[in-house]
PDB file with one MODEL, atoms N, CA, C and O in Angstrom:
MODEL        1
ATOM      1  N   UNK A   1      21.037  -1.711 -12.131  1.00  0.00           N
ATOM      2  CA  UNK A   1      19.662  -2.115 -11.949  1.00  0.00           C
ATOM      3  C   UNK A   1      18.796  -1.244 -12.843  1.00  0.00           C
ATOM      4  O   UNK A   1      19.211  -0.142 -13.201  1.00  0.00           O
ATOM      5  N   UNK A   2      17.649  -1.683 -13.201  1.00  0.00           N
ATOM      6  CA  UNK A   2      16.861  -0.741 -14.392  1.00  0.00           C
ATOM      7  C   UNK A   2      15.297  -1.181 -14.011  1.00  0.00           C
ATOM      8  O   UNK A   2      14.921  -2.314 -13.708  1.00  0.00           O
ATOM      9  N   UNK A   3      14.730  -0.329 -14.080  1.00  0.00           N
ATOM     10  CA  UNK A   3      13.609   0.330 -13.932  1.00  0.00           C
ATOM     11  C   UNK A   3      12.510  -0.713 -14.625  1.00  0.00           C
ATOM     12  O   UNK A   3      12.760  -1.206 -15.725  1.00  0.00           O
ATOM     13  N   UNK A   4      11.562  -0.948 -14.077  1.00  0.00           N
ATOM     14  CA  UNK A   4      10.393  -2.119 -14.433  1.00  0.00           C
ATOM     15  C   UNK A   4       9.766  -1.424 -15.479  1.00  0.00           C
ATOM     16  O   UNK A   4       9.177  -0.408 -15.109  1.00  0.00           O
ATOM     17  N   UNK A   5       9.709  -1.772 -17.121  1.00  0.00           N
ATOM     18  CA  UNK A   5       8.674  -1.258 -17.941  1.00  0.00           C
ATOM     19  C   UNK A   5       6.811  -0.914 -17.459  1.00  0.00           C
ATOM     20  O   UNK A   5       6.166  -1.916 -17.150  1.00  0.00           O
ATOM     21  N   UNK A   6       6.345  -0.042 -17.438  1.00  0.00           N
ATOM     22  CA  UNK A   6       5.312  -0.477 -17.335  1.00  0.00           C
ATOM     23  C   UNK A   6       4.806  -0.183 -15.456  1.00  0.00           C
ATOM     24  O   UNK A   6       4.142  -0.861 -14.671  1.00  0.00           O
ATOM     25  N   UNK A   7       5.444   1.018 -15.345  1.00  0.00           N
ATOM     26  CA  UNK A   7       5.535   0.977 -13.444  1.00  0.00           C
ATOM     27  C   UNK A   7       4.071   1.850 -13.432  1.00  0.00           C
ATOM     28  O   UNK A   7       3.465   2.265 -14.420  1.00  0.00           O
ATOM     29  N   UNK A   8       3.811   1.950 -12.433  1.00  0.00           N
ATOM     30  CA  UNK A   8       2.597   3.217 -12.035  1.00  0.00           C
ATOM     31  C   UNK A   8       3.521   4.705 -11.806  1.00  0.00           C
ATOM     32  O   UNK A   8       4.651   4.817 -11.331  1.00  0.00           O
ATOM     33  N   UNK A   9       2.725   5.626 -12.254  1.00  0.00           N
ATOM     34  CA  UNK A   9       3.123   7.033 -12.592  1.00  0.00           C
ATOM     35  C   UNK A   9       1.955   7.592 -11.516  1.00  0.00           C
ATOM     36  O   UNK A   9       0.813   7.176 -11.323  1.00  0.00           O
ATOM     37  N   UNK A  10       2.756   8.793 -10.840  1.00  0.00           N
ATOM     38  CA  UNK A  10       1.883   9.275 -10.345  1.00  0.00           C
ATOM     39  C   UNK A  10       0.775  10.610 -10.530  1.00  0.00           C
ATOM     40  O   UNK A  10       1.410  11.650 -10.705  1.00  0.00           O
ATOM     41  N   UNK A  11      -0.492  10.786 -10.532  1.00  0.00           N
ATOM     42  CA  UNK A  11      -1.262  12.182 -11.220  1.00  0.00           C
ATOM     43  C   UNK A  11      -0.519  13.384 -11.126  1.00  0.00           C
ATOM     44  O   UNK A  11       0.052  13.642 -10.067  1.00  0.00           O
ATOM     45  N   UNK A  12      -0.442  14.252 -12.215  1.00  0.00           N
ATOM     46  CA  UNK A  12       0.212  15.442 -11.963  1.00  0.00           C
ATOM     47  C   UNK A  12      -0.798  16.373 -11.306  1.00  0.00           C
ATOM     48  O   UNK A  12      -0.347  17.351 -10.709  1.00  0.00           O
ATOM     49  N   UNK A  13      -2.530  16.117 -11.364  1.00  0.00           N
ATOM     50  CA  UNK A  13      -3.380  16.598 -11.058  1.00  0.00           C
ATOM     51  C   UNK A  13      -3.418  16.995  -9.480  1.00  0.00           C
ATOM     52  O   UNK A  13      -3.256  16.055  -8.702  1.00  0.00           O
ATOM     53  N   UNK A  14      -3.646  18.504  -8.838  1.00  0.00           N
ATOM     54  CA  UNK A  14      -3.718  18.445  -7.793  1.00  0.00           C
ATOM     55  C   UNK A  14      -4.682  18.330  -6.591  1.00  0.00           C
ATOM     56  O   UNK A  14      -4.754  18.867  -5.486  1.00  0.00           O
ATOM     57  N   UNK A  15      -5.271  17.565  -7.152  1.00  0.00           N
ATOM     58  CA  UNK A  15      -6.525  17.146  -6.678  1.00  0.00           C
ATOM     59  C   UNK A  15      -6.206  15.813  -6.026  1.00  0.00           C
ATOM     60  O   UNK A  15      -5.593  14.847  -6.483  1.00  0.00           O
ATOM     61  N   UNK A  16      -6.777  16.005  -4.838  1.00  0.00           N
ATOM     62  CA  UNK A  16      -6.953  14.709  -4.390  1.00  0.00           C
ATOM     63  C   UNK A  16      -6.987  13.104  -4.591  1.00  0.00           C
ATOM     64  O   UNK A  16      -8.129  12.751  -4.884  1.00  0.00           O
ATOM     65  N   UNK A  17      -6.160  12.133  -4.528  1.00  0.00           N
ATOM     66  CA  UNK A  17      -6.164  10.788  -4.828  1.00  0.00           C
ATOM     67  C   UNK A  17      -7.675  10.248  -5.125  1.00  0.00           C
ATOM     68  O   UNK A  17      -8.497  10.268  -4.208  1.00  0.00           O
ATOM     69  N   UNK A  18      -8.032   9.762  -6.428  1.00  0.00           N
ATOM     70  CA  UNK A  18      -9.934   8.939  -6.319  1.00  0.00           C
ATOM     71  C   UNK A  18      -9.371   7.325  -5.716  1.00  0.00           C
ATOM     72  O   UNK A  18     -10.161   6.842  -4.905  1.00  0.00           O
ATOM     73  N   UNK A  19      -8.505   6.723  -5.922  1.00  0.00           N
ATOM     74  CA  UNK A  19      -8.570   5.219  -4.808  1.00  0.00           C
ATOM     75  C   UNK A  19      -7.196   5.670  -3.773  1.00  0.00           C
ATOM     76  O   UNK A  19      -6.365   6.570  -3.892  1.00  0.00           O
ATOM     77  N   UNK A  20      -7.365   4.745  -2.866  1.00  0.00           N
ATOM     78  CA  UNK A  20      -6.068   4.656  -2.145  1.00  0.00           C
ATOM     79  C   UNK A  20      -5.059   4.405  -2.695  1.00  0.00           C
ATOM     80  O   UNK A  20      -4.031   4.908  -2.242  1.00  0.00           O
ATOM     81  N   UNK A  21      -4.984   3.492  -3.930  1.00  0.00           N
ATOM     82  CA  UNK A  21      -3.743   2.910  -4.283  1.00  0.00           C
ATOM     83  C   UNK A  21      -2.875   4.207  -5.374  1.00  0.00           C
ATOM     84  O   UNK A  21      -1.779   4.061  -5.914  1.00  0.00           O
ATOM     85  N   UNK A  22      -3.888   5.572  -5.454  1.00  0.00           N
ATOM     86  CA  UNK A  22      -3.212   6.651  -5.688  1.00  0.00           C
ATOM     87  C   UNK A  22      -2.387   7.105  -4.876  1.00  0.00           C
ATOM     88  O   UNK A  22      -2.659   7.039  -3.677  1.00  0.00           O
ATOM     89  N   UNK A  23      -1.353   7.596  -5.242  1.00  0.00           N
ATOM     90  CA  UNK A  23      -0.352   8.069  -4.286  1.00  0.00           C
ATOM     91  C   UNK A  23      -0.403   9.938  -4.080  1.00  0.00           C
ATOM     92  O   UNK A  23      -0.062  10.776  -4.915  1.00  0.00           O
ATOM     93  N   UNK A  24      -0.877  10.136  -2.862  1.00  0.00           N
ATOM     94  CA  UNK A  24      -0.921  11.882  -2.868  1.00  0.00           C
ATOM     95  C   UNK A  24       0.094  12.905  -3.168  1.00  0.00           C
ATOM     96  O   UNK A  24       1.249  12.789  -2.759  1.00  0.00           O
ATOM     97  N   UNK A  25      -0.350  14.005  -3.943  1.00  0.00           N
ATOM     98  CA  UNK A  25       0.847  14.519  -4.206  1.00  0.00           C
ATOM     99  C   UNK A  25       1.230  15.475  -2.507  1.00  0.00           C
ATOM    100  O   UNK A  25       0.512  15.599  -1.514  1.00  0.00           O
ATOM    101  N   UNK A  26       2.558  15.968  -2.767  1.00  0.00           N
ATOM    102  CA  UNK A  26       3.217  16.208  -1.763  1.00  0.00           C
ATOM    103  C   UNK A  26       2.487  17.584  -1.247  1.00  0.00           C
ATOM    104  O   UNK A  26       2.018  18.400  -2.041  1.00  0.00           O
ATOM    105  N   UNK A  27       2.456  17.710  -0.120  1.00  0.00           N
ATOM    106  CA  UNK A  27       1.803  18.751   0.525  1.00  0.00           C
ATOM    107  C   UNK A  27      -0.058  18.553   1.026  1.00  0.00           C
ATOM    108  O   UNK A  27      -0.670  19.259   1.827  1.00  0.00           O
ATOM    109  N   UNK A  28      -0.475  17.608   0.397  1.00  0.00           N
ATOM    110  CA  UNK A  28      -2.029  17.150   0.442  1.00  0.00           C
ATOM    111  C   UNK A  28      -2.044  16.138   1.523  1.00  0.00           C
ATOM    112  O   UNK A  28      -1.429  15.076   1.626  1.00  0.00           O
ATOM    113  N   UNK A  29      -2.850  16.692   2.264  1.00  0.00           N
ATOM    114  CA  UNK A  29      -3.338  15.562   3.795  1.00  0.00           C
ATOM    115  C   UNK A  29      -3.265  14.544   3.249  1.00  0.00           C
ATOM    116  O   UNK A  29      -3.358  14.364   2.035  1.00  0.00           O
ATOM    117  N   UNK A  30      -3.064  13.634   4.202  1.00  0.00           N
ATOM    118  CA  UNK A  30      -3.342  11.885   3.955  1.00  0.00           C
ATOM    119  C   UNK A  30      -2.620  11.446   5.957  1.00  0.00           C
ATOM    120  O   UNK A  30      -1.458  11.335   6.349  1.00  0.00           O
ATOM    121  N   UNK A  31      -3.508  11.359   6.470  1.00  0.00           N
ATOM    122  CA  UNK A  31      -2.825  11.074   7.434  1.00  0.00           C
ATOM    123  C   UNK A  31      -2.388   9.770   7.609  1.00  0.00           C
ATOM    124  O   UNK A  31      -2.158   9.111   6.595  1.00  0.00           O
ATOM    125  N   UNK A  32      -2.206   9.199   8.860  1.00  0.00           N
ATOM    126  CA  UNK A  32      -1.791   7.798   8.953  1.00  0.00           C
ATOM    127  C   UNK A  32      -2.672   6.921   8.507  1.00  0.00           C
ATOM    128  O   UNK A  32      -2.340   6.131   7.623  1.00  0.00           O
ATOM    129  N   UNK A  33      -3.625   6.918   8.912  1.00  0.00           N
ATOM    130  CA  UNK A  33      -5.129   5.639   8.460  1.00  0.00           C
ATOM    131  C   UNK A  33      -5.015   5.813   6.677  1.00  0.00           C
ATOM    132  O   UNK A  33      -5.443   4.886   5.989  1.00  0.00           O
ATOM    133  N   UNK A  34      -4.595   6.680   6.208  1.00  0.00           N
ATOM    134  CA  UNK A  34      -4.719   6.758   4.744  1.00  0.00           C
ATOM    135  C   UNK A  34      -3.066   6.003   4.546  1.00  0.00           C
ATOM    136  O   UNK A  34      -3.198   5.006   3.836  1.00  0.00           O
ATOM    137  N   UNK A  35      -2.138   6.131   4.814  1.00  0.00           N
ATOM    138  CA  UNK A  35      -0.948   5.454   4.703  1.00  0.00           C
ATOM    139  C   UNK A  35      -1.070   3.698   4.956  1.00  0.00           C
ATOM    140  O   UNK A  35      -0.485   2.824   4.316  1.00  0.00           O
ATOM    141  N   UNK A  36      -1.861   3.562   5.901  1.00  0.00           N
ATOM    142  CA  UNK A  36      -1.365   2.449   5.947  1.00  0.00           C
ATOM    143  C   UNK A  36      -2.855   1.798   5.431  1.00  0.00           C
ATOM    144  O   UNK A  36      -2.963   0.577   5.550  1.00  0.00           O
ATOM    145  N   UNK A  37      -3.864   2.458   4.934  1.00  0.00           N
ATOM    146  CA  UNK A  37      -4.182   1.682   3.923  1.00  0.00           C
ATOM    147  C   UNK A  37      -4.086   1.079   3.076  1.00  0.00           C
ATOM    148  O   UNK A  37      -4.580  -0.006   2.769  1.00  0.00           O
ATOM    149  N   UNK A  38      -2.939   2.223   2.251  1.00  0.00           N
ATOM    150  CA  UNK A  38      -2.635   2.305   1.062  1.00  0.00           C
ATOM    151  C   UNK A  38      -1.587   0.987   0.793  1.00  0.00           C
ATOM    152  O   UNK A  38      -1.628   0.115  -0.075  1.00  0.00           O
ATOM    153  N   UNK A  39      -0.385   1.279   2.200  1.00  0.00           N
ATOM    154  CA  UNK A  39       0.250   0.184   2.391  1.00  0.00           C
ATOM    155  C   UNK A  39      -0.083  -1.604   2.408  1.00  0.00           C
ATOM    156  O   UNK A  39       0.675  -2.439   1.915  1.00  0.00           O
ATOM    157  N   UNK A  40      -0.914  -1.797   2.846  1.00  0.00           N
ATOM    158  CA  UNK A  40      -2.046  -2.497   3.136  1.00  0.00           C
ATOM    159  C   UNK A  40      -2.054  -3.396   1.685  1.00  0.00           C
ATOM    160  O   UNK A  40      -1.319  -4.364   1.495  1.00  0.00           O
ATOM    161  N   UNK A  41      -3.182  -2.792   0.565  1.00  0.00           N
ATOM    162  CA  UNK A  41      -3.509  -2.696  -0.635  1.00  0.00           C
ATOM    163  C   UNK A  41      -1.910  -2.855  -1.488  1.00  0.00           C
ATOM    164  O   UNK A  41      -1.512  -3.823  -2.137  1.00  0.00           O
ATOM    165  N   UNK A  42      -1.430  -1.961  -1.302  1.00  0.00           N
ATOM    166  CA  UNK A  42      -0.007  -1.852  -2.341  1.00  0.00           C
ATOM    167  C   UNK A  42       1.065  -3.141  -2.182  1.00  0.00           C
ATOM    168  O   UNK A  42       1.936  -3.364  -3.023  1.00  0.00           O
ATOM    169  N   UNK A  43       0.864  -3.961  -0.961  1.00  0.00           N
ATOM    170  CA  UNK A  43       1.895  -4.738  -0.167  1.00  0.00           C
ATOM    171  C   UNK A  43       1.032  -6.506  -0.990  1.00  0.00           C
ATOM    172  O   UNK A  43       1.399  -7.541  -1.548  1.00  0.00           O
ATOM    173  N   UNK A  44      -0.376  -5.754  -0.484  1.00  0.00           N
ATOM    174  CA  UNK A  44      -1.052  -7.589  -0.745  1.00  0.00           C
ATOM    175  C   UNK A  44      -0.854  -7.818  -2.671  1.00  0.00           C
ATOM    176  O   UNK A  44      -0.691  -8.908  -3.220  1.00  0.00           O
ATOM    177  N   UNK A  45      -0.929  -6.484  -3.361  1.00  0.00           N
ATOM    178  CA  UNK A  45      -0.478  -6.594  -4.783  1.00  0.00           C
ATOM    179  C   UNK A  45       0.673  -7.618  -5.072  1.00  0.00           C
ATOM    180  O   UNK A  45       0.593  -8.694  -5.664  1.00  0.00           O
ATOM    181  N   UNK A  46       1.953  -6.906  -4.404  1.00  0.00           N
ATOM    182  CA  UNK A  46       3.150  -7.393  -4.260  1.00  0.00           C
ATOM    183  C   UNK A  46       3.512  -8.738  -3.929  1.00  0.00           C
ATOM    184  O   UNK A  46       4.366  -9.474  -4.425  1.00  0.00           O
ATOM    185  N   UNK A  47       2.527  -8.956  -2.797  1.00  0.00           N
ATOM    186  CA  UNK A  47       2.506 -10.493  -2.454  1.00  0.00           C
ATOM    187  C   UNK A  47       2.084 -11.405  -3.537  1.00  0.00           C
ATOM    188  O   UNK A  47       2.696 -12.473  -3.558  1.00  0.00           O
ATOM    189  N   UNK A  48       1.071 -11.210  -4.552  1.00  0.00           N
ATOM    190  CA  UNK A  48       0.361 -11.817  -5.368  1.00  0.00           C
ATOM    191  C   UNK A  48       1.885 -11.559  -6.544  1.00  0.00           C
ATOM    192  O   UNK A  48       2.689 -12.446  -6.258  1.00  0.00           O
ATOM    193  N   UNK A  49       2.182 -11.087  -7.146  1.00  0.00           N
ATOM    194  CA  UNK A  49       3.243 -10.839  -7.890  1.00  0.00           C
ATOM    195  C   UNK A  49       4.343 -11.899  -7.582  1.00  0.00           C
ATOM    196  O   UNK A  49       4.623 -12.832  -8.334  1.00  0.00           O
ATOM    197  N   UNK A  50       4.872 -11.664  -6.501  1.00  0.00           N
ATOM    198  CA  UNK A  50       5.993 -12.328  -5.625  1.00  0.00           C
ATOM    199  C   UNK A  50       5.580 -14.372  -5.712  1.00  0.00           C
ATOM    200  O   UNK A  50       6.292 -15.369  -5.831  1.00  0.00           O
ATOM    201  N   UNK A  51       4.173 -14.154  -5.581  1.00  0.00           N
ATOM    202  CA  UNK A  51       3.776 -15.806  -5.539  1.00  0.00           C
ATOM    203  C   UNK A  51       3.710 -16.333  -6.602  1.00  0.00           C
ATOM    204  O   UNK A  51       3.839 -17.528  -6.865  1.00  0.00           O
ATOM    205  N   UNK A  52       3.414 -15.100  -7.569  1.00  0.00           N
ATOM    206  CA  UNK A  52       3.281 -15.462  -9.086  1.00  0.00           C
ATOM    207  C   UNK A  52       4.370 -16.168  -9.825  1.00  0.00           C
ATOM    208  O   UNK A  52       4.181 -17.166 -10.519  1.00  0.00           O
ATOM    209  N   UNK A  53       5.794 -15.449  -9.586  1.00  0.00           N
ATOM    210  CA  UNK A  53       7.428 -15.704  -9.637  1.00  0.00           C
ATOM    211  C   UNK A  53       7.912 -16.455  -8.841  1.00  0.00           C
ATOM    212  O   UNK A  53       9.123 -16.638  -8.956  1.00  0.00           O
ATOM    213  N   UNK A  54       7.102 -17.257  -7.616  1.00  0.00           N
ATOM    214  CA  UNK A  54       7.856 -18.291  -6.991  1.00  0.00           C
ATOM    215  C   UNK A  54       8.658 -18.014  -6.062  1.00  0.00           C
ATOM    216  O   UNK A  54       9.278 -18.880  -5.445  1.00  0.00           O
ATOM    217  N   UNK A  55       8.786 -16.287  -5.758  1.00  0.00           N
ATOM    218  CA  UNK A  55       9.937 -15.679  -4.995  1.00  0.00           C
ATOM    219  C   UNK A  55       8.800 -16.105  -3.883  1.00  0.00           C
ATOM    220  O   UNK A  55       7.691 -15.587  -3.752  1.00  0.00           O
ATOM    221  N   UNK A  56       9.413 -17.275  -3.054  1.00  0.00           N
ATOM    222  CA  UNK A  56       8.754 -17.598  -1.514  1.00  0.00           C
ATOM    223  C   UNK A  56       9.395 -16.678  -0.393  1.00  0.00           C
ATOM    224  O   UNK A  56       8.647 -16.243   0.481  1.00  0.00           O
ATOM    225  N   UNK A  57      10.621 -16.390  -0.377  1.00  0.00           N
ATOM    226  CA  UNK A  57      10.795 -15.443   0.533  1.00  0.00           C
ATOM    227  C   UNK A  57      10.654 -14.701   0.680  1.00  0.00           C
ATOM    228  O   UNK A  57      10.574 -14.392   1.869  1.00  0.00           O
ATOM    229  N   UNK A  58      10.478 -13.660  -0.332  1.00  0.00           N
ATOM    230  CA  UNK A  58       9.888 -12.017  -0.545  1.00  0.00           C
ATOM    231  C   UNK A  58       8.470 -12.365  -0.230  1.00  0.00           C
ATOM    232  O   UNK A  58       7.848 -11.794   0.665  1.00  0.00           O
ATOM    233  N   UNK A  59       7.996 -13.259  -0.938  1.00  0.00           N
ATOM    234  CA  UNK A  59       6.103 -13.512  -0.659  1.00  0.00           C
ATOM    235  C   UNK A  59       5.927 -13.616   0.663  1.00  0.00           C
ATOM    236  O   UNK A  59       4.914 -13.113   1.147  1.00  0.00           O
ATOM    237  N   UNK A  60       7.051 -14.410   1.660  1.00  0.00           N
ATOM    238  CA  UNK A  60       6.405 -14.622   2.530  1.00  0.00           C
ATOM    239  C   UNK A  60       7.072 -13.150   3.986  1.00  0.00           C
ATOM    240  O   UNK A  60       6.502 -12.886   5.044  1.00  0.00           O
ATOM    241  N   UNK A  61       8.247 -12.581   3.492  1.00  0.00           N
ATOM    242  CA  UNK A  61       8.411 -11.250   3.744  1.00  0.00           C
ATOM    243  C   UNK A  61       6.996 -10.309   4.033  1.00  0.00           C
ATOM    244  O   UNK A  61       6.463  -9.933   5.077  1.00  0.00           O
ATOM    245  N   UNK A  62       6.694 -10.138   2.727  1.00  0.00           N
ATOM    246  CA  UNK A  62       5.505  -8.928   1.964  1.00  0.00           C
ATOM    247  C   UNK A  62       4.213  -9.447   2.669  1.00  0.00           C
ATOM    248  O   UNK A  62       3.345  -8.590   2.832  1.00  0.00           O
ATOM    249  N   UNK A  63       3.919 -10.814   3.150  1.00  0.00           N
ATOM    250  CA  UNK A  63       3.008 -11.143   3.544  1.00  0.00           C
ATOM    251  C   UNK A  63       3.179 -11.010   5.199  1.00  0.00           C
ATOM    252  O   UNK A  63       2.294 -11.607   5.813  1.00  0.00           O
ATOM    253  N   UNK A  64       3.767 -10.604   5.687  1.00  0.00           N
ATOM    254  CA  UNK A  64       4.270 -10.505   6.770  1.00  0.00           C
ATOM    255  C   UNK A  64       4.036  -8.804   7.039  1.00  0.00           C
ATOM    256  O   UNK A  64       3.551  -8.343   8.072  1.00  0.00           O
ATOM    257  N   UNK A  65       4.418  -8.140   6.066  1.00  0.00           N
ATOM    258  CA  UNK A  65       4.334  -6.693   6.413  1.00  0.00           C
ATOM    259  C   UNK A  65       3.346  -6.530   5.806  1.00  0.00           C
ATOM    260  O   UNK A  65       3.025  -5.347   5.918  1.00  0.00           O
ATOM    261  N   UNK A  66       2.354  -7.310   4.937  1.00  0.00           N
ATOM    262  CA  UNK A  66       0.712  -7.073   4.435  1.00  0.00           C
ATOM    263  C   UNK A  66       0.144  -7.379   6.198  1.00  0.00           C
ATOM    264  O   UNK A  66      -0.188  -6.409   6.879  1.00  0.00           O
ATOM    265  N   UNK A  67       0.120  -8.043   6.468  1.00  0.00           N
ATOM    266  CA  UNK A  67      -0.450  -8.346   7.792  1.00  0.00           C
ATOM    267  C   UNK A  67      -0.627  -7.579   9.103  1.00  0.00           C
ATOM    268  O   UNK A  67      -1.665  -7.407   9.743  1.00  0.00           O
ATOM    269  N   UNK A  68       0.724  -7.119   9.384  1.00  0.00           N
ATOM    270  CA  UNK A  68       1.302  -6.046   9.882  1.00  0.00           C
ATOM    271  C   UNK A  68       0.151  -4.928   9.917  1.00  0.00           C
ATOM    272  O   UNK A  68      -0.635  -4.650  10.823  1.00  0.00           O
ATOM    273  N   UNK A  69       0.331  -4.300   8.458  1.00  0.00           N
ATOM    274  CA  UNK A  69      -0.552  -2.955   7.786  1.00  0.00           C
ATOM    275  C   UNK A  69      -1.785  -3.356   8.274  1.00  0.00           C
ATOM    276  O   UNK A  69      -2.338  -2.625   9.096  1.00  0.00           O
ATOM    277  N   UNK A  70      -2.389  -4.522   7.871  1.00  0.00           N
ATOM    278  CA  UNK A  70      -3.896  -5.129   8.137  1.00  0.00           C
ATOM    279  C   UNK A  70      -4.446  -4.934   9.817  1.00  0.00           C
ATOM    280  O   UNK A  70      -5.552  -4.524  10.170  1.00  0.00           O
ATOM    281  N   UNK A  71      -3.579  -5.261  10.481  1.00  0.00           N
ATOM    282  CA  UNK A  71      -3.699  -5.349  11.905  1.00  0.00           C
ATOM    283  C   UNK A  71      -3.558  -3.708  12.483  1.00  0.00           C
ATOM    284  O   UNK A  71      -4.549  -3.347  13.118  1.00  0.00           O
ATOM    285  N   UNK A  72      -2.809  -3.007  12.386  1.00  0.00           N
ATOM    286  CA  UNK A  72      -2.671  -1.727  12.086  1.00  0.00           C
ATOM    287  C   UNK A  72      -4.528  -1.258  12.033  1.00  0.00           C
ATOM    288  O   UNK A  72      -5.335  -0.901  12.891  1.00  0.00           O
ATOM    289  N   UNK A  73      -4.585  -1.478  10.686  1.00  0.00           N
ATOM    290  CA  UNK A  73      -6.146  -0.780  10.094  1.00  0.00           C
ATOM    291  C   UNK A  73      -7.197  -0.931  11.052  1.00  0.00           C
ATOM    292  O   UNK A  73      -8.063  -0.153  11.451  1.00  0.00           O
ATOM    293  N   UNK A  74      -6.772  -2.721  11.467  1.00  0.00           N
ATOM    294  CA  UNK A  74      -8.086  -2.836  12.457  1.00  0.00           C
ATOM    295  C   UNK A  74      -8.162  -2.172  14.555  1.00  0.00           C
ATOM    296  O   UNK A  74      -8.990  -2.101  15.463  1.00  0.00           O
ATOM    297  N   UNK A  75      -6.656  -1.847  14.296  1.00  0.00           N
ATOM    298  CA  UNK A  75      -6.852  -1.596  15.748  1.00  0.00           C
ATOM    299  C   UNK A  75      -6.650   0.091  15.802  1.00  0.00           C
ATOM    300  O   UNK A  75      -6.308   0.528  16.901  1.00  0.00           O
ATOM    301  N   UNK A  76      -6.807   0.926  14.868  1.00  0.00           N
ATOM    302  CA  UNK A  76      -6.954   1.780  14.486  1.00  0.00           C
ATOM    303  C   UNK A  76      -8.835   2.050  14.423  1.00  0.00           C
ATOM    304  O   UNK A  76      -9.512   2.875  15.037  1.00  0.00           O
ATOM    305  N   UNK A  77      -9.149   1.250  13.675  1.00  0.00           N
ATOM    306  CA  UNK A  77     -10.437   1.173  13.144  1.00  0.00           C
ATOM    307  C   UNK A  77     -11.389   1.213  14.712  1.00  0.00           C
ATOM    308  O   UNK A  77     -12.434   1.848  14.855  1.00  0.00           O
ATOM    309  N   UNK A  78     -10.690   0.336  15.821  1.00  0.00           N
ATOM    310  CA  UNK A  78     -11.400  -0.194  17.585  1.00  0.00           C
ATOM    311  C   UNK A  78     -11.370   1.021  18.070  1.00  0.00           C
ATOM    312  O   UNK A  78     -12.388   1.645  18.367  1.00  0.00           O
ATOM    313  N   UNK A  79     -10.022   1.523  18.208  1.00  0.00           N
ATOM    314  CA  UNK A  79      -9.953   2.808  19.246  1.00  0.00           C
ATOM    315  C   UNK A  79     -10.688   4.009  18.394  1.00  0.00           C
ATOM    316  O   UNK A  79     -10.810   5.047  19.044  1.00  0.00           O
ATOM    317  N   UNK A  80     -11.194   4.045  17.062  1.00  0.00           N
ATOM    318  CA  UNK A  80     -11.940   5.349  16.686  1.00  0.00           C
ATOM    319  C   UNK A  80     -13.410   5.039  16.964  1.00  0.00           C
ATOM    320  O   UNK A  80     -14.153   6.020  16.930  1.00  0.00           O
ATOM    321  N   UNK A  81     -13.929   3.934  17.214  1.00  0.00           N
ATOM    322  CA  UNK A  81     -15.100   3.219  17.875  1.00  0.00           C
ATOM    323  C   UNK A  81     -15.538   4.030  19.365  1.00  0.00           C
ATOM    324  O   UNK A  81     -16.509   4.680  19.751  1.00  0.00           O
ATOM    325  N   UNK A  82     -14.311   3.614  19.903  1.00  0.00           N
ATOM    326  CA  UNK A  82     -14.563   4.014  21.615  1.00  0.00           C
ATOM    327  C   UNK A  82     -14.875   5.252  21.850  1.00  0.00           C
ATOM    328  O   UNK A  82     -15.070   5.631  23.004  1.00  0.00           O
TER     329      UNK A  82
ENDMDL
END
């Protein structure tokens, strides 16, 4: 198997991620609400990719665990309300 030309690299900078879809370097907070943002964002990419290629089962996989993440965010988002 070989490696996708053209992948995302991650900052060597140790500074803090500027979007979510940065990936933190190791040792730097990011708690859960930042994970499954990121997941969230990184998954619905994938889905769009996946639909692009016709792969219906992975699309509809990825759209399944995009949803997942989504639902996650929002019932996360209720109980920091209360």
């Amino acid at each position: 198997m070989s490696k996708a030309a053209g992948g995302r690299k991650r900052k060597a900078s140790g500074k803090k991620p500027d979007s979510p879809t940065e990936v933190p370097e190791r040792g730097e907070e990011g708690g859960p609400d930042e994970a499954v943002a990121f997941i969230a964002e990184t998954v619905a990419e994938l889905v769009k990719l996946a639909e692009r290629h016709r792969l219906e089962v992975l699309s509809h996989l990825l759209g399944m665990a995009q949803l997942e993440a989504e639902e996650r965010l929002r019932t996360r988002s209720k109980h920091k309300l209360s």
